[in-house]
C-alpha positions as CSV (number, residue, x, y, z in Angstrom):
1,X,11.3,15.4,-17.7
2,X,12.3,18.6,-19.9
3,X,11.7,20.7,-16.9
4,X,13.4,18.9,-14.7
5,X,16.7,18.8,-16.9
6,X,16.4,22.3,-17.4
7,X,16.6,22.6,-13.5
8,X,19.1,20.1,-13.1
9,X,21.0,22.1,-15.9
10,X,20.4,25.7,-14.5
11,X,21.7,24.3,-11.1
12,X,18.5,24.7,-9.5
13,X,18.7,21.1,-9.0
14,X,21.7,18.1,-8.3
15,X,19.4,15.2,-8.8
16,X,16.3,13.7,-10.2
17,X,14.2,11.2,-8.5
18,X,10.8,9.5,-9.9
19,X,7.7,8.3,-8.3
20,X,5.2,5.8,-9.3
21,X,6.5,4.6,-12.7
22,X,6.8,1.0,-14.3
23,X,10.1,-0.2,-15.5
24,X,9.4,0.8,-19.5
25,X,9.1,4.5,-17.7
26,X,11.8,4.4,-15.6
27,X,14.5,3.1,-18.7
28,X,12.8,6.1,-21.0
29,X,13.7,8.2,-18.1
30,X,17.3,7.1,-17.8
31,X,17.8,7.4,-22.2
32,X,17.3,11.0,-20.9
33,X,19.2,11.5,-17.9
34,X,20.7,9.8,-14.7
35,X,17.6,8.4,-12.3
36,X,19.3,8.7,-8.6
37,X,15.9,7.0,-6.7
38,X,12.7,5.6,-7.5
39,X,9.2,6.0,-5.0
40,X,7.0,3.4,-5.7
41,X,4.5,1.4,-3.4
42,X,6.2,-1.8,-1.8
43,X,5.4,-3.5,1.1
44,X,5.5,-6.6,2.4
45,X,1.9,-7.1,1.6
46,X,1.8,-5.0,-1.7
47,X,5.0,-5.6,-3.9
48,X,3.7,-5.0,-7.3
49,X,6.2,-2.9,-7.9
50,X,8.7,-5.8,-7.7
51,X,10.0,-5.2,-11.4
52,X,10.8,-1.9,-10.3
53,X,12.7,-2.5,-7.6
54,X,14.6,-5.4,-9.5
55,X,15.9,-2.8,-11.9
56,X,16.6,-0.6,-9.2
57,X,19.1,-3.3,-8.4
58,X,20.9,-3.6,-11.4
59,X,20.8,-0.1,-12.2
60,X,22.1,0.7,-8.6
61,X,19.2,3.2,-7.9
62,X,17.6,3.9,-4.5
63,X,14.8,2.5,-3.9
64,X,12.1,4.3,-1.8
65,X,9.0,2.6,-0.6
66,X,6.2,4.6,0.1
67,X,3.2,3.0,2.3
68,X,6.0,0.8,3.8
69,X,4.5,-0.5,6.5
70,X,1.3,-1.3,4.5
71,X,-1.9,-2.0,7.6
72,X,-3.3,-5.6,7.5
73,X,-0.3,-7.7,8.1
74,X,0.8,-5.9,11.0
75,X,-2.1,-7.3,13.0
76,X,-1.5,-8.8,16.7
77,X,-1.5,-12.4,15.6
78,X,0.0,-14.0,12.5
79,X,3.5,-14.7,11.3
80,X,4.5,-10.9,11.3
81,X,3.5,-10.9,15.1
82,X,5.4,-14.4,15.3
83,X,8.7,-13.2,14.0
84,X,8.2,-9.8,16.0
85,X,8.0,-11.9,19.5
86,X,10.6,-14.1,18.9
87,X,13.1,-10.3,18.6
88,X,11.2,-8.8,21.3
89,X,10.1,-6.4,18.3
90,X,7.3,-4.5,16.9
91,X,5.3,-5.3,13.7
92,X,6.4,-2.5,12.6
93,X,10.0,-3.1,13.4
94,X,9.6,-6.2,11.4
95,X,8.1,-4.6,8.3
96,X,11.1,-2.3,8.5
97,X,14.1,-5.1,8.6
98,X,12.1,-7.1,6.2
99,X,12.6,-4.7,3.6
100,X,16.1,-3.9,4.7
101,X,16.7,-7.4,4.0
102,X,15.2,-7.4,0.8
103,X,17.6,-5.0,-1.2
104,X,20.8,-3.7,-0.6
105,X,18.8,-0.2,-2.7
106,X,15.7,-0.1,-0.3
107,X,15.3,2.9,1.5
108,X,12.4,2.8,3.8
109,X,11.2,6.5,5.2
110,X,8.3,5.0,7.7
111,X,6.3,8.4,8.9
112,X,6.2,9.3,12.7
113,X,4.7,10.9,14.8
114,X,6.6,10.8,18.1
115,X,10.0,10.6,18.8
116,X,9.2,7.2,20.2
117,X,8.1,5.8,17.3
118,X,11.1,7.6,15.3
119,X,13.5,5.6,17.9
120,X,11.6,2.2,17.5
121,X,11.8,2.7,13.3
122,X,16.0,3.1,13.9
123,X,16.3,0.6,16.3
124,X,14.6,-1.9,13.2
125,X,18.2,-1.4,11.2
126,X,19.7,-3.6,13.6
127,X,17.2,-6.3,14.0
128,X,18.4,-9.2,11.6
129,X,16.2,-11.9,10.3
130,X,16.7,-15.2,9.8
131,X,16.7,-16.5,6.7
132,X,13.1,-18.5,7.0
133,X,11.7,-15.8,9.0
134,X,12.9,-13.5,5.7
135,X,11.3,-16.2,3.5
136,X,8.1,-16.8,5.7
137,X,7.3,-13.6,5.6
138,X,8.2,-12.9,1.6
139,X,5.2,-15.1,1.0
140,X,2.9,-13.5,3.1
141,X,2.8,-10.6,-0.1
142,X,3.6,-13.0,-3.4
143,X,1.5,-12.0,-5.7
Protein backbone atom coordinates (compact mmCIF):
# COMPACT_ATOMS: atom_id res chain seq x y z
CA UNK A 1 0.00 0.00 0.00
CA UNK A 2 3.11 2.56 0.58
CA UNK A 3 3.91 2.26 -3.01
CA UNK A 4 0.81 2.81 -4.22
CA UNK A 5 0.31 6.08 -2.14
CA UNK A 6 3.45 7.22 -3.13
CA UNK A 7 2.09 6.93 -6.86
CA UNK A 8 -1.13 8.19 -6.07
CA UNK A 9 0.83 11.17 -4.36
CA UNK A 10 3.48 11.71 -7.17
CA UNK A 11 0.49 11.81 -9.64
CA UNK A 12 1.49 8.74 -11.32
CA UNK A 13 -1.80 7.50 -10.23
CA UNK A 14 -5.74 8.94 -9.55
CA UNK A 15 -7.02 5.81 -7.91
CA UNK A 16 -6.41 2.67 -6.00
CA UNK A 17 -8.29 -0.40 -6.51
CA UNK A 18 -7.68 -3.99 -4.60
CA UNK A 19 -8.00 -7.47 -5.57
CA UNK A 20 -8.65 -10.56 -3.63
CA UNK A 21 -8.89 -9.28 -0.05
CA UNK A 22 -11.33 -10.10 2.97
CA UNK A 23 -13.17 -7.33 4.63
CA UNK A 24 -10.51 -6.99 7.77
CA UNK A 25 -8.02 -6.16 4.63
CA UNK A 26 -10.08 -4.04 2.77
CA UNK A 27 -11.07 -1.57 6.12
CA UNK A 28 -6.97 -1.57 6.94
CA UNK A 29 -6.76 -0.43 3.47
CA UNK A 30 -9.28 2.35 3.72
CA UNK A 31 -7.46 3.63 7.59
CA UNK A 32 -4.81 4.36 4.86
CA UNK A 33 -6.36 5.73 1.94
CA UNK A 34 -9.63 5.94 -0.20
CA UNK A 35 -10.52 2.25 -1.84
CA UNK A 36 -12.37 3.30 -5.27
CA UNK A 37 -13.09 -0.73 -6.32
CA UNK A 38 -12.67 -4.12 -5.07
CA UNK A 39 -11.81 -7.51 -7.56
CA UNK A 40 -12.77 -10.35 -5.86
CA UNK A 41 -14.32 -13.82 -7.15
CA UNK A 42 -18.22 -13.76 -7.24
CA UNK A 43 -20.46 -15.63 -9.06
CA UNK A 44 -23.55 -16.92 -8.91
CA UNK A 45 -22.14 -20.23 -8.04
CA UNK A 46 -19.07 -18.93 -5.95
CA UNK A 47 -20.06 -15.90 -3.69
CA UNK A 48 -17.67 -16.37 -0.88
CA UNK A 49 -16.75 -13.14 -1.20
CA UNK A 50 -20.23 -12.00 -0.13
CA UNK A 51 -18.85 -10.02 3.03
CA UNK A 52 -16.85 -8.23 0.63
CA UNK A 53 -19.27 -7.16 -1.51
CA UNK A 54 -21.62 -6.21 1.46
CA UNK A 55 -19.07 -3.65 2.51
CA UNK A 56 -18.66 -2.59 -0.89
CA UNK A 57 -22.25 -1.49 -0.39
CA UNK A 58 -22.04 0.55 2.52
CA UNK A 59 -18.79 1.92 1.72
CA UNK A 60 -20.09 2.80 -1.90
CA UNK A 61 -17.08 0.96 -3.58
CA UNK A 62 -17.26 -0.76 -6.94
CA UNK A 63 -17.42 -3.94 -7.02
CA UNK A 64 -15.74 -6.04 -9.68
CA UNK A 65 -16.24 -9.74 -10.07
CA UNK A 66 -13.77 -11.63 -11.57
CA UNK A 67 -14.66 -15.35 -13.03
CA UNK A 68 -18.24 -13.81 -13.37
CA UNK A 69 -19.74 -16.17 -15.30
CA UNK A 70 -18.33 -19.07 -13.14
CA UNK A 71 -18.82 -22.71 -15.66
CA UNK A 72 -21.15 -25.36 -14.10
CA UNK A 73 -24.33 -23.50 -13.78
CA UNK A 74 -24.36 -22.31 -17.08
CA UNK A 75 -25.21 -25.78 -18.35
CA UNK A 76 -28.11 -26.44 -21.11
CA UNK A 77 -30.60 -27.59 -18.54
CA UNK A 78 -31.35 -26.32 -14.98
CA UNK A 79 -32.93 -23.20 -13.57
CA UNK A 80 -30.22 -20.89 -15.16
CA UNK A 81 -31.25 -22.40 -18.60
CA UNK A 82 -34.99 -22.03 -17.34
CA UNK A 83 -34.83 -18.34 -16.58
CA UNK A 84 -32.68 -17.85 -19.83
CA UNK A 85 -35.72 -19.46 -22.15
CA UNK A 86 -38.33 -17.79 -20.63
CA UNK A 87 -36.12 -14.03 -21.92
CA UNK A 88 -35.13 -15.58 -25.02
CA UNK A 89 -31.56 -15.19 -23.40
CA UNK A 90 -28.31 -16.85 -22.90
CA UNK A 91 -26.82 -18.45 -19.78
CA UNK A 92 -24.61 -16.20 -19.87
CA UNK A 93 -26.89 -13.28 -20.31
CA UNK A 94 -28.51 -14.44 -17.22
CA UNK A 95 -25.31 -14.68 -15.12
CA UNK A 96 -24.75 -11.13 -16.26
CA UNK A 97 -28.39 -9.48 -15.08
CA UNK A 98 -28.23 -11.69 -12.04
CA UNK A 99 -25.41 -9.91 -10.75
CA UNK A 100 -26.64 -6.62 -11.96
CA UNK A 101 -29.53 -7.25 -9.88
CA UNK A 102 -27.60 -8.05 -7.08
CA UNK A 103 -25.85 -4.69 -6.17
CA UNK A 104 -26.26 -1.39 -7.24
CA UNK A 105 -21.76 -1.54 -6.88
CA UNK A 106 -21.33 -4.67 -9.10
CA UNK A 107 -19.50 -4.20 -11.99
CA UNK A 108 -19.21 -7.28 -14.07
CA UNK A 109 -16.25 -7.21 -16.98
CA UNK A 110 -17.23 -10.84 -18.63
CA UNK A 111 -14.09 -11.52 -21.16
CA UNK A 112 -14.81 -11.92 -25.05
CA UNK A 113 -13.70 -13.01 -27.62
CA UNK A 114 -15.91 -11.83 -30.52
CA UNK A 115 -17.73 -8.91 -31.09
CA UNK A 116 -20.79 -11.16 -30.88
CA UNK A 117 -20.35 -12.26 -27.68
CA UNK A 118 -19.28 -8.53 -26.62
CA UNK A 119 -22.90 -7.45 -28.05
CA UNK A 120 -24.73 -10.49 -26.25
CA UNK A 121 -22.78 -9.44 -22.65
CA UNK A 122 -24.42 -5.47 -23.34
CA UNK A 123 -27.60 -6.64 -24.45
CA UNK A 124 -27.68 -8.60 -20.59
CA UNK A 125 -28.00 -4.82 -18.91
CA UNK A 126 -31.34 -4.68 -20.16
CA UNK A 127 -32.66 -7.98 -19.39
CA UNK A 128 -34.61 -7.64 -15.98
CA UNK A 129 -35.43 -10.45 -13.67
CA UNK A 130 -38.19 -11.16 -11.86
CA UNK A 131 -37.99 -11.13 -8.45
CA UNK A 132 -38.29 -15.24 -7.91
CA UNK A 133 -36.26 -15.85 -10.89
CA UNK A 134 -33.54 -13.31 -8.90
CA UNK A 135 -34.28 -15.44 -5.78
CA UNK A 136 -34.28 -18.93 -7.59
CA UNK A 137 -31.38 -18.41 -8.86
CA UNK A 138 -29.53 -16.66 -5.50
CA UNK A 139 -29.83 -20.12 -4.05
CA UNK A 140 -28.44 -22.04 -6.65
CA UNK A 141 -24.74 -20.49 -5.01
CA UNK A 142 -25.80 -20.12 -1.00
CA UNK A 143 -23.17 -21.21 0.56
Amino acid sequence: MGALIELRDEGKIAHIGLSNVNTEQLARAREMIPIVSVQNRFSLEGRSSEPVLQECEIQGIVFIPWFPLGAGSLSADGPIARVAEAHDASPFQVAIAWLLARSPVMLPIPGTSSVEHLEENVAAASLRLAQEEFEALAALGAE
